[in-house]
Each structure stands twice: as C-alpha cells, then as structure tokens.
TORKOL-4160 file (C-alpha; in steps of 0.2 Angstrom, whole numbers, padded with zeros to 4 digits, m for minus):
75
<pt num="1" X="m0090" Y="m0011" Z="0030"/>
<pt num="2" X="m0079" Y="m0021" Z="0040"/>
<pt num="3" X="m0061" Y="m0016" Z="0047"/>
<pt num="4" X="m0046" Y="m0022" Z="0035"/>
<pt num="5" X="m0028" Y="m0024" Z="0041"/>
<pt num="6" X="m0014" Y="m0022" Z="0031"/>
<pt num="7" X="0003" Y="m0031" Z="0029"/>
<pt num="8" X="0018" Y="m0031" Z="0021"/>
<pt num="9" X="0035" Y="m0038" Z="0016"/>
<pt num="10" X="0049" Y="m0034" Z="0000"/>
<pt num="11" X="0039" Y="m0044" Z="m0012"/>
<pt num="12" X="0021" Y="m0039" Z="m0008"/>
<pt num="13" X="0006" Y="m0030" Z="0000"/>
<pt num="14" X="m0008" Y="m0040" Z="0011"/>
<pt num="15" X="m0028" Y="m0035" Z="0015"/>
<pt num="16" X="m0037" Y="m0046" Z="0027"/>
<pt num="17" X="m0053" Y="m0043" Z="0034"/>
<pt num="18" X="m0066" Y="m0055" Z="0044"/>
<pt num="19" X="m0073" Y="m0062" Z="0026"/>
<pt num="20" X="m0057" Y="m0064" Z="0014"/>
<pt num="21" X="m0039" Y="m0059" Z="0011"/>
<pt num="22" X="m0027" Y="m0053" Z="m0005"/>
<pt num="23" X="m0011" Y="m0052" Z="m0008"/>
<pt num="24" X="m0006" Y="m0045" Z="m0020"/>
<pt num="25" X="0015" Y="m0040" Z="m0026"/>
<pt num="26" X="0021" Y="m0024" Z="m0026"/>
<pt num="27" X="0026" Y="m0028" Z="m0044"/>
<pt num="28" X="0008" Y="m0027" Z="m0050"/>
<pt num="29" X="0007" Y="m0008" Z="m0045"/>
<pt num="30" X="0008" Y="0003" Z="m0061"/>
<pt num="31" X="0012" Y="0018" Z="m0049"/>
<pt num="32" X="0014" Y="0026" Z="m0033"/>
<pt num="33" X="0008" Y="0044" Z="m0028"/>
<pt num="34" X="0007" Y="0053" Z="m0011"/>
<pt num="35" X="0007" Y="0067" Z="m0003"/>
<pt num="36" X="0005" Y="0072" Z="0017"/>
<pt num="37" X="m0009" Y="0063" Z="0022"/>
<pt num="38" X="m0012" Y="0049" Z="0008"/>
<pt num="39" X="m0002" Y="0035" Z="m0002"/>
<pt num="40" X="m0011" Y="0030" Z="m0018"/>
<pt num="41" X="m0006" Y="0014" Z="m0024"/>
<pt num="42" X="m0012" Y="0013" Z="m0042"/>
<pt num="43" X="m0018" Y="m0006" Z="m0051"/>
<pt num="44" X="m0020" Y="0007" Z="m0066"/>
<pt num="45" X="m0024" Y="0028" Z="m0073"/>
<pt num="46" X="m0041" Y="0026" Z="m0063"/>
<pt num="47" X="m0040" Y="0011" Z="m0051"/>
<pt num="48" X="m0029" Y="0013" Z="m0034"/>
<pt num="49" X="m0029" Y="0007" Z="m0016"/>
<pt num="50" X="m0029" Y="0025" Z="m0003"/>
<pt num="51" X="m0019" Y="0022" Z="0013"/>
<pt num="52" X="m0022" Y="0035" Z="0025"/>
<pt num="53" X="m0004" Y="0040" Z="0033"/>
<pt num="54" X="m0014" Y="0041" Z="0048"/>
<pt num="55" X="m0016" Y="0023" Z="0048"/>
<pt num="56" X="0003" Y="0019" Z="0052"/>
<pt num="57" X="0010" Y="0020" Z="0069"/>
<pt num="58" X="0023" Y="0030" Z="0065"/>
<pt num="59" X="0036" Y="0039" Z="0054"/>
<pt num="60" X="0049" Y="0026" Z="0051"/>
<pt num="61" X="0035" Y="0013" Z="0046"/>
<pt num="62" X="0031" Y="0027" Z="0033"/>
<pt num="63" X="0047" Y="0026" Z="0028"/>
<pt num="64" X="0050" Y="0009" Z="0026"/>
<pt num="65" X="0031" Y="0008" Z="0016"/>
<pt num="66" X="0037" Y="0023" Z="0004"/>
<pt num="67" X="0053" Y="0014" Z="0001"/>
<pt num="68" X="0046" Y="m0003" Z="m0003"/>
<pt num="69" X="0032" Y="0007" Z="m0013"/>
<pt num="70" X="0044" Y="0018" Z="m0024"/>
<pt num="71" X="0057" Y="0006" Z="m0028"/>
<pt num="72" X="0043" Y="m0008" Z="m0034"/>
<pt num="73" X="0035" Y="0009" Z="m0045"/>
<pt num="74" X="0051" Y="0012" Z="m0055"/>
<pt num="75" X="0054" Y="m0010" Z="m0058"/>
C-alpha cells in the first residue's frame, strides 16, 4: 500500500504513485455519485474509484471536482 496522489484538468483525472501512473478522461466515466463524505467515480454498475472528500483541501476545490465530474457524467 503506497500513498497515491491525484490530479486533474477539463479533459482528465491522473493517479500517480511511486510504482506507476493513469490517466484516464473524465469521458470514460459512466457515472458520478456522492454524498457528504465520498465521490464515486464509476468505470461501470459495479467498478468505481472512492475519493474521500476529506482528501481535498478545501471546498472550492470540491466544487471545481464536482463540476468537472458532473458535466463529463451527462456527455
């Protein structure tokens, strides 16, 4: 278990921990859902990435993730 560090931009998501990287666009997401302490990013019905909300410094980044999230969700 090593520490991952997530990024992000208007066209995708990144992971990068000491022994890879992915990238992947927001495009390939078949769904978002949240609620006050989680997003789940869904690559399918059973398969998702969990982003603790905790894990973001503060609510305007939330925001901004949500955004980029939700609009790639209804493409």
């Amino acid at each position: 278990a090593e520490p991952f560090t997530y990024s992000w931009d208007a066209k995708s998501i990144s992971a990068k921990s000491p022994t890879g990287s992915a990238r992947r666009p927001w495009t390939h997401y078949a769904k978002v859902k949240e609620d006050d302490h989680i997003f789940l990013l869904y690559h399918s019905d059973n398969i998702f990435e969990m982003l603790p909300k905790s894990w973001f410094p503060n609510p305007s980044v939330i925001n901004e993730f949500r955004r980029l999230a939700l609009h790639s969700a209804d493409a």
